[in-house]
C-alpha positions as CSV (number, residue, x, y, z in Angstrom):
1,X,0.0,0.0,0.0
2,X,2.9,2.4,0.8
3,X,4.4,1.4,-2.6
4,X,1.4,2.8,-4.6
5,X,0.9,5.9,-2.0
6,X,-2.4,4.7,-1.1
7,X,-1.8,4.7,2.9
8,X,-3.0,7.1,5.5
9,X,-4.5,7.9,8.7
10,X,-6.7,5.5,10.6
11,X,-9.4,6.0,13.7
12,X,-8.8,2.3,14.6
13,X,-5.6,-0.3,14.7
14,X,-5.5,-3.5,16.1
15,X,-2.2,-4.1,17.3
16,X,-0.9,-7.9,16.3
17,X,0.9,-10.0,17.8
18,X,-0.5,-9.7,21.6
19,X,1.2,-6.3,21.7
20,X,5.1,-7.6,21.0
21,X,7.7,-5.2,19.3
22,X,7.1,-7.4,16.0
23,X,3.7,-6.3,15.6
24,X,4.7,-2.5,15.2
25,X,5.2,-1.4,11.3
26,X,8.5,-0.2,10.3
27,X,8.6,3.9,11.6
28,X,7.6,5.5,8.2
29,X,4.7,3.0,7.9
30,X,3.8,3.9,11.4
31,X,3.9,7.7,11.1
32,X,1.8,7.5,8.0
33,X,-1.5,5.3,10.1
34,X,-1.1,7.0,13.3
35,X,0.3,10.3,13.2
36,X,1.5,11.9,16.2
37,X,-2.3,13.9,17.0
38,X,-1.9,17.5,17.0
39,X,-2.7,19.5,20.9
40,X,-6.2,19.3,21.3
41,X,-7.1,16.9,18.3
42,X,-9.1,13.9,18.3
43,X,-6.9,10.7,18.6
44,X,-7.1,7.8,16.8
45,X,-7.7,4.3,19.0
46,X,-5.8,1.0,18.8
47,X,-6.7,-2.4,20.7
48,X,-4.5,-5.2,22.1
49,X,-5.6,-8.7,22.8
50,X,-3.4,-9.8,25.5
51,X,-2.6,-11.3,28.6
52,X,-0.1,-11.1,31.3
53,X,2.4,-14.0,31.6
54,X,1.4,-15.9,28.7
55,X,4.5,-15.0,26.7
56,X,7.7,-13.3,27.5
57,X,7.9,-9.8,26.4
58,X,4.4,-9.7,25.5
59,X,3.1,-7.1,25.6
60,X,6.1,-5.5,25.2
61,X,6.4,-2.0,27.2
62,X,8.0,0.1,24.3
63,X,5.2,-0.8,22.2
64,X,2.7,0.5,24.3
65,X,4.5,3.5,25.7
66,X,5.1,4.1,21.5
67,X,1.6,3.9,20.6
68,X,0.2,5.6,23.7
69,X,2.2,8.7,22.0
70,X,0.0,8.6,19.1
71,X,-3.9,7.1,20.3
72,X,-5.8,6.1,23.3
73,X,-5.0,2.5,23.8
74,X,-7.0,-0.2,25.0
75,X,-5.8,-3.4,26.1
76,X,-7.7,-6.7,27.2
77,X,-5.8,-6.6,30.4
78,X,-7.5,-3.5,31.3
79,X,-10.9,-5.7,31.3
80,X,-13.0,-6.2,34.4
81,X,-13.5,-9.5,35.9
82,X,-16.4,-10.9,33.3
83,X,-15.9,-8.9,30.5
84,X,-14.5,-10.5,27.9
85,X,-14.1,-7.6,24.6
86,X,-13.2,-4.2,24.5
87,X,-16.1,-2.3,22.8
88,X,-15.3,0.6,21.1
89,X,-17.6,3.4,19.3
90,X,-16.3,6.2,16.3
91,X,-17.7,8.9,14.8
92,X,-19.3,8.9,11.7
93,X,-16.5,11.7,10.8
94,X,-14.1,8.7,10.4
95,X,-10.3,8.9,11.2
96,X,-8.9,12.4,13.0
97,X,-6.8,14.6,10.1
């Protein structure tokens, strides 16, 4: 997609991988789906299906601490006893600019 300049901004990523540092796109690829948010702008959102202990590394801190930079994150760990998704809702607007 990047090849044929057809990528941009996104209101929602799901981060693969359980949240590990191979799940991140290469910086340029990054930058291009979730911009740093301007002061005051809406921020995109990104999700992460994980779970403490299950893996080592996972999730892996950078990873969050890089994408908390650029969206609100929400993270399956975060989950109260007996809920079991994270349920999100977006504007009709679509991504931020």
């Amino acid at each position: 997609m990047a090849k044929v300049g057809v990528i941009g901004p996104v209101h929602f990523l799901k981060v693969s991988h359980h949240g590990s540092h191979t799940g991140m796109p290469p910086d340029d690829i990054l930058d291009a789906v979730l911009p740093h948010p301007a002061a005051g702008a809406t921020r995109s959102r990104a999700a992460v299906s994980t779970y403490p202990n299950t893996y080592p590394g996972v999730p892996d801190g950078d990873t969050l601490v890089a994408l908390r930079e650029r969206v609100d994150l929400h993270s399956t760990r975060d989950l109260q006893p007996g809920h079991l998704f994270v349920q999100l809702t977006f504007d009709e607007a679509g991504p931020p600019p």
